[in-house]
matplotlib code that plots the C-alpha trace (Angstrom):
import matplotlib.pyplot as plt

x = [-29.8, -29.4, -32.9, -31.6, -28.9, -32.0, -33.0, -29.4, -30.7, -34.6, -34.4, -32.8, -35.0, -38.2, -37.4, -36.6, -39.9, -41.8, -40.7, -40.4, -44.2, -45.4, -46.1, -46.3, -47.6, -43.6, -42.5, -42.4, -41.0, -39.6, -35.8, -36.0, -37.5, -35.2, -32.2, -34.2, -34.2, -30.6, -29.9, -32.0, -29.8, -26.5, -28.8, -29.0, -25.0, -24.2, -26.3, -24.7, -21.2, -21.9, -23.0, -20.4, -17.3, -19.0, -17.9, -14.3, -12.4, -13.1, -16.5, -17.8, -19.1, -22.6, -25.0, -28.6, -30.1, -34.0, -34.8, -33.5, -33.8, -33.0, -33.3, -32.7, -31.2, -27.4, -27.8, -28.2, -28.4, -29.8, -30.5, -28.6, -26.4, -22.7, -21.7, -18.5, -15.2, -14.9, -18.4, -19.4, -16.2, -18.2, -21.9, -20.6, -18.6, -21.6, -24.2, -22.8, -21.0, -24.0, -26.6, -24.4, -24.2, -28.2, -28.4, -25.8, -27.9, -31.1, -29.7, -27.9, -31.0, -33.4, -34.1, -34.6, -38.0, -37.0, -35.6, -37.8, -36.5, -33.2, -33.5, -35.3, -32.1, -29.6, -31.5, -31.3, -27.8, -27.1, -29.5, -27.6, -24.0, -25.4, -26.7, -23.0, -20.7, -23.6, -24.1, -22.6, -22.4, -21.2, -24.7, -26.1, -23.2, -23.5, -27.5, -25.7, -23.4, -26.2, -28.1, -25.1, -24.3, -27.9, -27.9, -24.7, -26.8, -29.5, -27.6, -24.8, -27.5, -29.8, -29.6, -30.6, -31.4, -27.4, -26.2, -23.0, -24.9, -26.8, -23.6, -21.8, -24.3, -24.0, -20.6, -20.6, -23.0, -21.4, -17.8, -19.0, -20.9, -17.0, -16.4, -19.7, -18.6, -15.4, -17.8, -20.3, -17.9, -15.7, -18.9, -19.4, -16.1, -16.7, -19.2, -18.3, -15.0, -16.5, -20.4, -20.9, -20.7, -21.3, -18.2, -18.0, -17.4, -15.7, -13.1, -12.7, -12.1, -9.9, -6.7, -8.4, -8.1, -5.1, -3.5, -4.4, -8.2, -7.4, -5.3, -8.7, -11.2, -8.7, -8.2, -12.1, -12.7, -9.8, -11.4, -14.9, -12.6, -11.3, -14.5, -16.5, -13.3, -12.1, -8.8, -6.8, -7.9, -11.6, -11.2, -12.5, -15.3, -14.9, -13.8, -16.9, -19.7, -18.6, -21.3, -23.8, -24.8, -21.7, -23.4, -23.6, -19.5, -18.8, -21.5, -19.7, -16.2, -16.3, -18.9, -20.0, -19.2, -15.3, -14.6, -16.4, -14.0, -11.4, -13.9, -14.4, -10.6, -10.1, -13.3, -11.5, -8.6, -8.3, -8.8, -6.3, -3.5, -3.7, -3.1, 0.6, -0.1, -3.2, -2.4, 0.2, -1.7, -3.7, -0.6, 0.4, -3.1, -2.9, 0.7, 0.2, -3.8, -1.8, 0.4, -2.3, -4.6, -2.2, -0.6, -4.5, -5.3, -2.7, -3.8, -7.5, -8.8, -12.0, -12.2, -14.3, -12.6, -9.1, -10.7, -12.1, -8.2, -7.5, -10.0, -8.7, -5.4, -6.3, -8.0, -5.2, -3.3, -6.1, -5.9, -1.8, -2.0, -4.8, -2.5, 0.1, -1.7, -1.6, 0.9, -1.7, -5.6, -5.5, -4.2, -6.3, -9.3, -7.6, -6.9, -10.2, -12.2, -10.1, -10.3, -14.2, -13.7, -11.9, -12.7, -16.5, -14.9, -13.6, -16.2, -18.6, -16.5, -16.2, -19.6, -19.9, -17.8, -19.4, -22.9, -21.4, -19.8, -23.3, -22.2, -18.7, -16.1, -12.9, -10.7, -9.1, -12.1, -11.7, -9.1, -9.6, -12.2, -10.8, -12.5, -15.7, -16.3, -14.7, -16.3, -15.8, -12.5, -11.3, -13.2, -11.8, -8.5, -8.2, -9.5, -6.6, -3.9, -5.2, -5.3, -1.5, -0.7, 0.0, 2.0, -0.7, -4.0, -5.9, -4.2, -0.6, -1.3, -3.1, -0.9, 2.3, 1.6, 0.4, 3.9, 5.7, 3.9, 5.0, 8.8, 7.5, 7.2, 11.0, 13.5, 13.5, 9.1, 9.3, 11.9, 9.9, 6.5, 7.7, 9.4, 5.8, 3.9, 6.7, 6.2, 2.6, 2.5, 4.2, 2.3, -0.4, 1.1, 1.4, -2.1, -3.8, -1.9, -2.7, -6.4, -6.0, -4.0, -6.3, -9.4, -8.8, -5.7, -4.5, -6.4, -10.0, -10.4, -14.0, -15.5, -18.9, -22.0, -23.8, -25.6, -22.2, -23.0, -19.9, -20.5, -20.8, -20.2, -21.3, -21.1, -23.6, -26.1, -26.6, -27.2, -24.6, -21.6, -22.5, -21.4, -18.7, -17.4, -18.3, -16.6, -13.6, -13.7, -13.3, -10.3, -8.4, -8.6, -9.9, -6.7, -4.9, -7.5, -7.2, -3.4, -3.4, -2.3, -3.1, -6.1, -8.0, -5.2, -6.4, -10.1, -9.4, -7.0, -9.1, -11.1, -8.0, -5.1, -2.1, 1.8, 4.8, 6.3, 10.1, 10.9, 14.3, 13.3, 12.4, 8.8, 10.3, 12.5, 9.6, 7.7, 10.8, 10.7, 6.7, 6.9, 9.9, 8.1, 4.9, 6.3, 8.5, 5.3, 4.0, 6.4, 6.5, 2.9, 3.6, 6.1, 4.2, 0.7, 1.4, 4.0, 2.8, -0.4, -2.7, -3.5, -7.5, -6.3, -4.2, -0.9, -0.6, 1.8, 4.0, 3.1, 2.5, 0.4, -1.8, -2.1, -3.4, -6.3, -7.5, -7.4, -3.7, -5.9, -7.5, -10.6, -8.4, -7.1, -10.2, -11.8, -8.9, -8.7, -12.1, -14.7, -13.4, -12.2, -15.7, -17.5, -15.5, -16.3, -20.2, -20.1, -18.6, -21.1, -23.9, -22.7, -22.2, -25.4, -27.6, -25.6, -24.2, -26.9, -29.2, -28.8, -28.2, -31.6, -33.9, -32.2, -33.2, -36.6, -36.6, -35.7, -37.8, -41.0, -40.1, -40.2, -43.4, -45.1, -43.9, -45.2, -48.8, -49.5, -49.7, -52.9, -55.0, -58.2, -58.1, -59.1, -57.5, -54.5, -54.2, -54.7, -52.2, -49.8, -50.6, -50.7, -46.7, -46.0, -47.4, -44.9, -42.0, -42.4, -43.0, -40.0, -37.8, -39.0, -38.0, -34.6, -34.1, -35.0, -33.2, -30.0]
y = [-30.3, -34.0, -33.7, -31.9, -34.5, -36.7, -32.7, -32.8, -35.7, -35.4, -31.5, -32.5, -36.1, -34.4, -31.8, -34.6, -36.5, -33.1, -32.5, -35.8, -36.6, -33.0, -32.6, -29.8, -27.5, -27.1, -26.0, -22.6, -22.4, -26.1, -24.7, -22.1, -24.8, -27.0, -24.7, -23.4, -26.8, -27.3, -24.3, -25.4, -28.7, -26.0, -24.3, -26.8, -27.7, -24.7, -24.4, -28.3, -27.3, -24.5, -26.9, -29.0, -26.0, -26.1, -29.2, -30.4, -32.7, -36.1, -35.5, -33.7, -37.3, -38.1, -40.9, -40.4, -43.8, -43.5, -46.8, -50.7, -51.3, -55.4, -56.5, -60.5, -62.4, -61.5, -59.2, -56.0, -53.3, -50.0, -46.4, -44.5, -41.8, -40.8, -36.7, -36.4, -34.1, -36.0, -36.0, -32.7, -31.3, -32.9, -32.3, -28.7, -28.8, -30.9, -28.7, -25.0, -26.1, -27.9, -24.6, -22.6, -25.3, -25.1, -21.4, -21.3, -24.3, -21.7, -19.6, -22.4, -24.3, -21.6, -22.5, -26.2, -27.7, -30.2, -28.3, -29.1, -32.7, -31.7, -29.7, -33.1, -35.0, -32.2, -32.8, -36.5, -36.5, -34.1, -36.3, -39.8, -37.8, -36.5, -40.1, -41.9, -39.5, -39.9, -43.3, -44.8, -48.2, -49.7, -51.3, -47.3, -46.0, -48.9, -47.4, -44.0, -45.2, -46.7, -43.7, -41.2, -43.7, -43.9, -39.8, -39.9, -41.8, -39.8, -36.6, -37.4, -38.7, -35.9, -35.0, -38.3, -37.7, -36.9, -40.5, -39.4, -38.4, -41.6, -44.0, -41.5, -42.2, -46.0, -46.3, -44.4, -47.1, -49.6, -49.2, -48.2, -51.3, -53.3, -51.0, -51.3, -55.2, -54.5, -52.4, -55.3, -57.7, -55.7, -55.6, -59.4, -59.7, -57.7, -59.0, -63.1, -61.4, -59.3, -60.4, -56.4, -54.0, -50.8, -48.5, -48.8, -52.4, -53.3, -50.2, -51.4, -54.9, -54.2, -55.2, -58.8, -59.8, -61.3, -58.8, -60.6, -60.5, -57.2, -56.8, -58.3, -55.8, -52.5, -54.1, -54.1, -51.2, -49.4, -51.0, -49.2, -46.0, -46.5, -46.5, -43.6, -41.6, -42.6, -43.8, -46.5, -48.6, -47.8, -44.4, -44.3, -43.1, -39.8, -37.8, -39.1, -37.8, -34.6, -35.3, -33.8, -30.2, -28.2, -27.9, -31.8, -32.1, -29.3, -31.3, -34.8, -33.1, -31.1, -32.0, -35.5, -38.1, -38.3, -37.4, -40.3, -42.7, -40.4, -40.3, -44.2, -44.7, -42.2, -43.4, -46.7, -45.8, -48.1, -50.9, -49.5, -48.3, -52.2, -53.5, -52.1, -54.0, -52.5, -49.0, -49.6, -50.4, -47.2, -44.8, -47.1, -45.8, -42.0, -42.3, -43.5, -41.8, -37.8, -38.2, -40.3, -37.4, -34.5, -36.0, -36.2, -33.1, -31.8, -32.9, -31.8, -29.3, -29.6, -27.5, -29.7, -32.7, -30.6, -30.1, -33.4, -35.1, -32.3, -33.5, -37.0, -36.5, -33.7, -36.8, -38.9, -36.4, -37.0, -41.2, -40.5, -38.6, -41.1, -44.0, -42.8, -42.8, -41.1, -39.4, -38.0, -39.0, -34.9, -33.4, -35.3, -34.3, -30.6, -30.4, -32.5, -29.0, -26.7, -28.9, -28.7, -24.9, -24.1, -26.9, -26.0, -22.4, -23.5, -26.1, -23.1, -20.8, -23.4, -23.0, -19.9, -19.9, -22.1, -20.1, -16.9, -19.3, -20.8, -24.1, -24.1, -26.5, -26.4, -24.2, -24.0, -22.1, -18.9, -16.9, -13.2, -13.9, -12.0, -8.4, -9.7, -11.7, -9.7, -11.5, -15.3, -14.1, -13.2, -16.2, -18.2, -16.8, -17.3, -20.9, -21.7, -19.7, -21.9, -25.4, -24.5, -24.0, -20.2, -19.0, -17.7, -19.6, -22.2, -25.6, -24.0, -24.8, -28.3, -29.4, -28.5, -30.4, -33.5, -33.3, -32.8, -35.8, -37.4, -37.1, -38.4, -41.5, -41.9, -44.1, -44.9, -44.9, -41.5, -40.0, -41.3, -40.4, -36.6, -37.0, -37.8, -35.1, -32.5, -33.6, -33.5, -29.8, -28.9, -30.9, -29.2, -25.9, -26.6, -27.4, -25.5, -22.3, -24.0, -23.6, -19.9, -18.9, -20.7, -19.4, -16.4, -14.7, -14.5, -13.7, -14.4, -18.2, -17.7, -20.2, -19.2, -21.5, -23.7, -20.7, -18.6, -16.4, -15.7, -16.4, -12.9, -13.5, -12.0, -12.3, -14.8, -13.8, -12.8, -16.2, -17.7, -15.2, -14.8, -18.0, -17.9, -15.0, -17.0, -20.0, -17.9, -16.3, -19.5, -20.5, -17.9, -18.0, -21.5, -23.2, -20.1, -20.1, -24.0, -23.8, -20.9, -22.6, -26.1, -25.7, -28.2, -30.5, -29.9, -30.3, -33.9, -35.5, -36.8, -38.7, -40.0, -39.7, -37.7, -38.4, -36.3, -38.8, -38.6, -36.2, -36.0, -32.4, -29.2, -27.3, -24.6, -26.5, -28.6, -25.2, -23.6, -27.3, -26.9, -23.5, -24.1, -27.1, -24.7, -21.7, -24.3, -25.5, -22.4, -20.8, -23.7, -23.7, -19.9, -20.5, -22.9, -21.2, -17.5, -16.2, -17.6, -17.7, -21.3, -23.1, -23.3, -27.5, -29.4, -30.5, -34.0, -34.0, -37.0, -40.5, -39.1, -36.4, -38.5, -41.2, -38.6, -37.5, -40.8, -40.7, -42.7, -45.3, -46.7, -47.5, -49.8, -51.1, -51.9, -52.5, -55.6, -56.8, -56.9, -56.6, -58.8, -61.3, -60.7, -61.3, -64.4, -65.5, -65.0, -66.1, -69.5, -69.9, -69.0, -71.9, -74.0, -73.6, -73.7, -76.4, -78.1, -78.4, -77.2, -79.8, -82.8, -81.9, -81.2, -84.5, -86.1, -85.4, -86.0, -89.5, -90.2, -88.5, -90.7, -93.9, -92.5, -91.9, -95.0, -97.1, -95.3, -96.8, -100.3, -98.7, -98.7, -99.8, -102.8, -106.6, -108.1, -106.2, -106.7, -110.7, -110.9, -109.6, -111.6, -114.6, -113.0, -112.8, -116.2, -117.7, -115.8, -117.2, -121.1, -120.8, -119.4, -122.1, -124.9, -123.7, -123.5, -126.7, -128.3, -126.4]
z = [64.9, 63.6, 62.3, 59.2, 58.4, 56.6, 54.7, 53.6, 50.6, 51.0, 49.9, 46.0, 46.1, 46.6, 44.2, 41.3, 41.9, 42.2, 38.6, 36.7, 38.1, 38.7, 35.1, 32.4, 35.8, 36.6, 33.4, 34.3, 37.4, 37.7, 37.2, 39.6, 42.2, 41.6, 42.4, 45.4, 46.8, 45.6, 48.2, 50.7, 50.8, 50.8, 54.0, 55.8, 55.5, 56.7, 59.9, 60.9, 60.0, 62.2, 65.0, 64.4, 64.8, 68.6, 69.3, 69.6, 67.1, 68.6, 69.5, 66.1, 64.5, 65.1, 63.4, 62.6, 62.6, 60.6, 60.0, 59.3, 56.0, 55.9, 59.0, 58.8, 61.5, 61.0, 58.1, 59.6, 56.8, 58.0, 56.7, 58.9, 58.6, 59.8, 59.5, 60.6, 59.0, 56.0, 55.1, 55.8, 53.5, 50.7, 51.8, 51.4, 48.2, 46.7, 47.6, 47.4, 44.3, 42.7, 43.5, 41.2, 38.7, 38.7, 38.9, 35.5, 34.3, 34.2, 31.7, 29.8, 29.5, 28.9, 25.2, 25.8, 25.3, 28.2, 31.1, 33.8, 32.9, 33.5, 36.8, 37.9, 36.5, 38.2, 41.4, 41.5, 40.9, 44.0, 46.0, 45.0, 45.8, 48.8, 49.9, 48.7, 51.5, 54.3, 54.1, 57.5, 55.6, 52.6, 51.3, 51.9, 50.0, 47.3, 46.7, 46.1, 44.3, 41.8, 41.7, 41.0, 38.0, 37.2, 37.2, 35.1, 32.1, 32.2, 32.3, 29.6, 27.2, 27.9, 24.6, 23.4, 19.8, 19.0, 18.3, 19.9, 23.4, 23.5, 22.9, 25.1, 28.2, 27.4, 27.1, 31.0, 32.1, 31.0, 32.1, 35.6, 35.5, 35.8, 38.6, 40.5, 40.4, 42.2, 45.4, 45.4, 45.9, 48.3, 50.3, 50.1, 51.2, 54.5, 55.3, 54.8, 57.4, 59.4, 59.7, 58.8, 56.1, 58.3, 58.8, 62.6, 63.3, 59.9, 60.8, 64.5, 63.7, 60.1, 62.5, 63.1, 59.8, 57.6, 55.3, 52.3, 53.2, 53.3, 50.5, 48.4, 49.7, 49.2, 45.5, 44.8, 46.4, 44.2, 40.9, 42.2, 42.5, 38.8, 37.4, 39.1, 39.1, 35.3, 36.2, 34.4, 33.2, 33.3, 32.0, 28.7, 29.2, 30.5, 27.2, 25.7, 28.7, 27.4, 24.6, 28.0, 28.1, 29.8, 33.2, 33.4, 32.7, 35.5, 38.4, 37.1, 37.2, 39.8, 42.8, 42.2, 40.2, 39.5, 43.4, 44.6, 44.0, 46.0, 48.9, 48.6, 49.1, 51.9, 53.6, 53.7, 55.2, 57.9, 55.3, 53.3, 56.1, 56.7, 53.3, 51.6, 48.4, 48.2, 48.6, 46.1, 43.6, 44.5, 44.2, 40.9, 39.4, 40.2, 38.7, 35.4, 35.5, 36.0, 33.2, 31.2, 31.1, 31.2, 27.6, 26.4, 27.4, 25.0, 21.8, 22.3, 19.9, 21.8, 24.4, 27.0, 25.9, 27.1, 30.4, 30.4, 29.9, 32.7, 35.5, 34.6, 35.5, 38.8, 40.1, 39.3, 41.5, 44.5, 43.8, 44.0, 47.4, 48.9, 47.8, 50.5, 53.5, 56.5, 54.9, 51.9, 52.6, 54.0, 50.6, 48.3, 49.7, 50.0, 46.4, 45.5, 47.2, 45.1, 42.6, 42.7, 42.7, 39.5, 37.5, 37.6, 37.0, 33.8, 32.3, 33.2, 31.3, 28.9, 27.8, 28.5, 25.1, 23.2, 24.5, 22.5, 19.8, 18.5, 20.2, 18.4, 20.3, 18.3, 20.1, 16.5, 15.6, 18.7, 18.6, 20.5, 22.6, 25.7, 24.0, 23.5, 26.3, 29.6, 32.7, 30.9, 30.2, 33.1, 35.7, 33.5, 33.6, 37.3, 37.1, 34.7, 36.9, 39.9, 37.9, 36.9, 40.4, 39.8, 43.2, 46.1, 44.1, 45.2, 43.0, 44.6, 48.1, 47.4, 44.3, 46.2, 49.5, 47.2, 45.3, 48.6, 50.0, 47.2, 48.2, 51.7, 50.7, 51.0, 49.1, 45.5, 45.2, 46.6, 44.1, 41.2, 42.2, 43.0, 39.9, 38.1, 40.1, 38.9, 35.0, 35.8, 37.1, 33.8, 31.5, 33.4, 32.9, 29.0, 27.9, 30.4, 28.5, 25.1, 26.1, 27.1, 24.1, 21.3, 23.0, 24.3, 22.1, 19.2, 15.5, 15.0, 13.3, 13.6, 10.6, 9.3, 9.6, 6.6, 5.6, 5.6, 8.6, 11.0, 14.9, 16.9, 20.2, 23.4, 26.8, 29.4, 31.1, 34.4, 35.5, 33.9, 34.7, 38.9, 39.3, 37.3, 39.5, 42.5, 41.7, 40.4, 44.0, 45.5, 42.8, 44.2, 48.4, 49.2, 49.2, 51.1, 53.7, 53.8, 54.4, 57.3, 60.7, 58.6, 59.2, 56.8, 58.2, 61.8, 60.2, 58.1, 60.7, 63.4, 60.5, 58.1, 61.0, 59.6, 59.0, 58.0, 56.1, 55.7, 53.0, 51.4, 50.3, 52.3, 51.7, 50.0, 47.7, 46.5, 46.0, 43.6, 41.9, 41.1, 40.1, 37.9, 36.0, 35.8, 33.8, 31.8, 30.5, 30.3, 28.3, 25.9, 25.0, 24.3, 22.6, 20.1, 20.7, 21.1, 18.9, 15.7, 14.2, 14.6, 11.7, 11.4, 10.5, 13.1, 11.3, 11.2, 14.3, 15.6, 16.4, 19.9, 19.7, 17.2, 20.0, 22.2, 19.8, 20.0, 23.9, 23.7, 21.9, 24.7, 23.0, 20.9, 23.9, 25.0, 21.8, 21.1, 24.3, 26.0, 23.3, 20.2, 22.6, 24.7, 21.5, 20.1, 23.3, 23.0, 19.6, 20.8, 24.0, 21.8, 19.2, 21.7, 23.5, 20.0, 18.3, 21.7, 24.2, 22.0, 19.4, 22.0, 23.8, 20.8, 19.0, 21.8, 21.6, 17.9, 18.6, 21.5, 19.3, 16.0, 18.5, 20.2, 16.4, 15.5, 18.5, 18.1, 14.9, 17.2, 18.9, 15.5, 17.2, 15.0, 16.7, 14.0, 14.6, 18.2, 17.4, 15.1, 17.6, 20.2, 17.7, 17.2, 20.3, 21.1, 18.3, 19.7, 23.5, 21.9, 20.0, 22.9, 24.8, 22.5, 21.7, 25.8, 25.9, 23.0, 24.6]

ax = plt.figure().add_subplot(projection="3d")
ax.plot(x, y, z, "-o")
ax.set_aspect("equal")
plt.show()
C-alpha cells in the first residue's frame, strides 16, 4: 500500500507535463483528463487513509524512501516521503477539494481559448501542494514550496494580457520571494545545528539545542508562514491574486497555497514547543492578521476581494491557534479543513455570480439575486452561515474551540487574545452578512453594459453547481462529525501532542460569548445593509473605512518603507558603482593608456632617434657622476 504514496503527486505531475507538452491533441479532452487525474490523486488518498484507520495511533506513520537526491558526504538530502495524521488530513483536503475545483473549472473555463493550459497549471499546483505536506524533510518541502509559488504566478497571471493580472502575479512572486528567504535560511540553520534538515533527527534532537538557536529557526520559519499564508506583514498581496480566474482564488484560498504556512508551523511543532519567543511572535501575527483582514473585508465592494480580506483573517485565526501550542496546533488544522470546505463554497459561488453577471464584481451592482439564481443562492448561503460560525455548522465547532483555546492561554495574554477572537467572530459576522445582503437581497442595481444592455442572469451549469452542493454539504457536517467523541482531536494528537490549557472560562460560556458577538454583527450589517436601499456609489465614509479600501494602506506602508527606501538605496549603489569603482578603475586605465601611447612614440623605428637617446642618456649618467664627485 505504500506504493501509492509516490501516485499521490505523480498522478497531477504527469497530468501537467501531458498537457503543457502534449500539444493542440489535448485540447479537447485535456480538462476532463486533467480532473480525472486530479481524482485519481483523491483515489488513491482514500484507499491509504483507509489502510491507515487499521492501524493504531502510534503506529499509523510510515516513510516511503525512492531515492537520494544529494548524496555528498554529510549532506544527506533524499526524496522520501513521510504519511502520517497530519499529512494525510491535507493529502485529502488538497485532493478531494482540488477535483471539484477542476470539475467547476470545466465549465468556468469552457469559453477560453487556453484551457488545456490551465488544467496543466491546476495540476501542477496540486502536484507542488501535494509534494510540500509529504515531504519528510525540509529541503523536499522547500522544492514544494517553490513549485506551489511557481503555480501561484502562473495561475494569478493566467490572464496575462490584463495589466492588472500580470502585476498581480508579480507582485505574488515577489513578496513570497521575502518569505522563501526566511525557509531557506531556517534550513541553513538546521542544518549548521543539527547536521540534518530531515524531520526525524532535527525533531529528536530540537531539545539539544539552546533556545535561542531555536528561537532563530521558529522566527524564519514563521516569516516563510507570513508569506505563503499572507499574514502581516507580507500580506499585500493576497487582495491583488484575486485579478486570477475564480477557480484559482478558491484552490489558493482554500486547499493550497494560504494553508501551507499553517501546516509549516504545526509541522514544526517541536521546534516551536521549544522556543516561547518564537511562538509568540506566531500568536502576535494571527492577532493582529484576524482583525487585519476582518476590517478589510468590510469596505470591499468587490466581492472576491471581500472574501479575499476574509481568508486572510480565517487563516489569521489558524496562525493564532498554532501560535499556542499543544494547547491549539489540533484546532488550527480543524478549522483550516472546514475552512477549506466553505471558503471554496463561497469563492465558487462567488463566480458563480459573476458567471450570470457578465463578469460584474461590484457587489454594488447585484441586488436580488437569490430568485434568479436558486442553487448559488442557497450553497452559498450555507457557506456564509458556516464562515459566521452559525450554531451546529462547520466554522462553529472549529472557530469556537480556537477562541476557547484562546482563553487557555491563561493570565493577561489569554484575556486579550479571546478578547480579539470574540471581535473577530463579529467582525466576521458583519461583512460576511454585508456580502449576502448586497448580493443576494435587496433591489436590483443591475448597471447596463457600454452598448446599454442590462445583465440577465442565470444559473451555472451543471458542472459548476455539483460542486457547489458538494462543498456546501461539507460546510455543514464536517466540523460536527469532526467534534463527535473529539475525534479529529484523537486523530491530530499523536502527531502535534495535545493540552487543555487552563481556561478561566467554561465551554459553554465561551459558546454564548461567540454566538453573542456573531448575531451582533449580524444584525448591524442588517441594519445598515437591509433595511434601506444601497447607494449604486459608496459614500465617501470615515477615515477608517477609506483605509480599508486601500487594504489599511499597506501598499503605502510598503511602498514608503521598503521600495523608496529600496530604490534610494539602488540608486546610491548604482552611482556609486558607476562613478565610484567605475570611475577609479576606468581612470585608471586612462592613465596607464595615455603613459603607454605616449611611451610608444619612443619606438619610432628611427636610428637617429634611438642615438640621440642614448647620446641623452649618455649626458645624464656623465653629469650625475661629476656632481657625485664634486660633492
Amino acid at each position: 500500500m505504500n506504493s501509492l504514496i509516490p501516485l499521490l503527486v505523480a498522478a497531477p505531475l504527469a497530468g501537467s507535463a501531458l498537457l503543457l507538452l502534449g500539444g493542440r491533441a489535448f485540447d479537447r479532452f485535456g480538462h476532463w483528463l486533467a480532473t480525472a487525474l486530479a481524482a485519481l490523486s483523491f483515489g488513491f488518498g482514500l484507499a491509504l487513509f483507509w489502510d491507515m484507520l487499521g492501524r493504531d495511533g502510534e503506529h499509523r506513520a510510515v516513510t516511503e524512501h525512492l531515492f537520494s537526491w544529494v548524496p555528498v558526504n554529510a549532506f544527506q538530502a533524499d526524496v522520501s516521503f513521510r504519511l502520517d495524521q497530519l499529512s494525510m488530513t491535507f493529502v485529502l483536503l488538497i485532493t478531494g477539494v482540488g477535483t471539484l475545483i477542476h470539475l467547476y473549472s470545466v465549465g468556468y473555463m469552457a469559453h477560453d481559448e487556453r484551457r488545456r493550459r490551465f488544467f496543466a497549471y491546476l495540476n501542477l499546483f496540486l502536484a507542488a501542494m501535494l509534494l510540500l505536506v509529504l515531504a519528510d524533510n525540509y529541503l523536499l518541502l522547500y522544492f514544494g514550496w517553490e513549485g506551489v509559488g511557481l503555480a501561484s504566478y502562473l495561475l494569478i497571471g493566467f490572464w496575462q494580457h490584463k495589466p492588472s493580472a500580470a502585476t498581480a502575479a508579480k507582485k505574488a512572486f515577489i513578496v513570497n520571494r521575502v518569505g522563501d528567504m526566511g525557509l531557506s535560511i531556517a534550513i541553513m540553520l538546521m542544518f549548521a545545528e543539527f547536521g540534518s534538515f530531515a524531520f526525524t533527527p532535527v525533531f529528536d534532537s530540537a531539545h539539544e539545542a539552546s533556545e535561542g538557536k531555536l528561537t532563530a529557526i521558529g522566527l524564519m520559519l514563521l516569516l516563510a508562514a507570513c508569506g505563503k499564508s499572507a499574514q502581516v506583514p507580507l500580506q499585500s498581496w493576497l487582495g491583488d491574486a484575486m485579478e486570477g480566474p475564480t477557480p484559482v482564488s478558491a484552490l489558493i484560498h482554500a486547499a493550497t497555497m494560504v494553508t501551507a504556512g499553517v501546516y509549516l508551523i504545526t509541522r514544526s511543532a517541536a521546534i516551536f514547543n521549544l522556543a516561547p519567543d518564537a511562538r509568540t511572535a506566531v500568536v502576535v501575527v494571527g492577532a493582529v492578521t484576524l482583525l487585519f483582514g476582518a476590517i478589510v473585508g468590510c469596505a470591499k465592494d468587490d466581492i472576491k476581494k471581500a472574501l479575499a480580506g476574509s481568508t486572510m483573517s480565517q487563516i489569521g485565526y489558524m496562525v493564532l491557534a498554532a501560535g499556542l501550542g499543544p494547547i491549539g496546533y489540533v484546532f488550527a488544522i480543524m478549522h483550516l479543513v472546514t475552512h477549506g470546505f466553505f471558503k471554496a463554497g463561497l469563492f465558487l459561488g462567488a463566480g458563480s455570480v459573476m458567471h450570470g453577471m457578465d463578469d460584474e464584481v461590484n457587489m454594488r451592482h447585484y441586488g436580488g439575486l437569490r430568485k434568479h439564481m436558486p442553487w448559488t443562492f442557497a450553497t452559498f448561503g450555507l457557506g456564509y452561515l458556516a464562515i459566521i460560525g452559525f450554531p451546529g455548522l462547520s466554522g462553529f465547532f472549529s472557530k469556537d474551540r480556537i477562541i476557547e483555546a484562546a482563553f487557555a492561554e491563561g493570565g493577561t495574554e489569554g484575556w486579550i487574545l479571546g478578547l480579539c477572537a470574540l471581535v473577530g467572530a463579529a467582525v466576521t459576522a458583519f461583512y460576511m452578512t454585508r456580502v449576502m445582503l448586497l448580493t443576494f437581497f435587496g433591489e436590483k442595481r443591475w448597471q447596463p453594459d457600454a452598448e446599454g444592455n442590462l445583465p440577465h442572469p442565470h444559473e451555472a451549469p451543471r458542472t459548476m453547481v455539483i460542486p457547489m452542493v458538494l462543498l456546501a454539504v461539507g460546510s455543514v457536517f464536517a466540523g460536527a462529525l469532526f467534534d463527535i467523541n473529539d475525534s479529529f482531536l484523537k486523530w491530530l494528537e499523536p502527531v502535534t501532542g495535545h493540552s487543555e490549557g487552563n481556561s478561566p472560562l467554561s465551554s459553554w460560556t465561551v459558546t454564548g460569548l461567540t454566538t453573542v458577538c456573531m448575531l451582533a454583527g449580524l444584525g448591524l450589517a442588517y441594519v445598515m445593509y437591509g433595511r434601506s436601499p444601497v447607494p449604486v456609489v459608496p459614500p465617501v465614509g470615515s477615515p477608517l473605512t477609506r483605509a480599508a479600501r486601500r487594504d489599511l494602506l499597506q501598499d503605502d506602508f510598503n511602498h514608503a518603507v521598503l521600495v523608496r527606501p529600496g530604490s534610494a538605496l539602488t540608486a546610491t549603489l548604482v552611482f556609486f558603482d558607476s562613478r565610484g569603482l567605475d570611475g577609479f578603475v576606468n581612470g585608471l586605465a586612462a592613465v596607464i593608456g595615455g603613459l603607454s601611447g605616449r611611451l610608444r612614440r619612443v619606438q619610432n623605428g628611427f636610428v637617429r632617434s634611438y642615438a640621440l637617446s642614448m647620446f641623452g642618456g649618455t649626458l645624464v649618467l656623465v653629469a650625475s657622476t661629476l656632481l657625485m664627485r664634486s660633492v
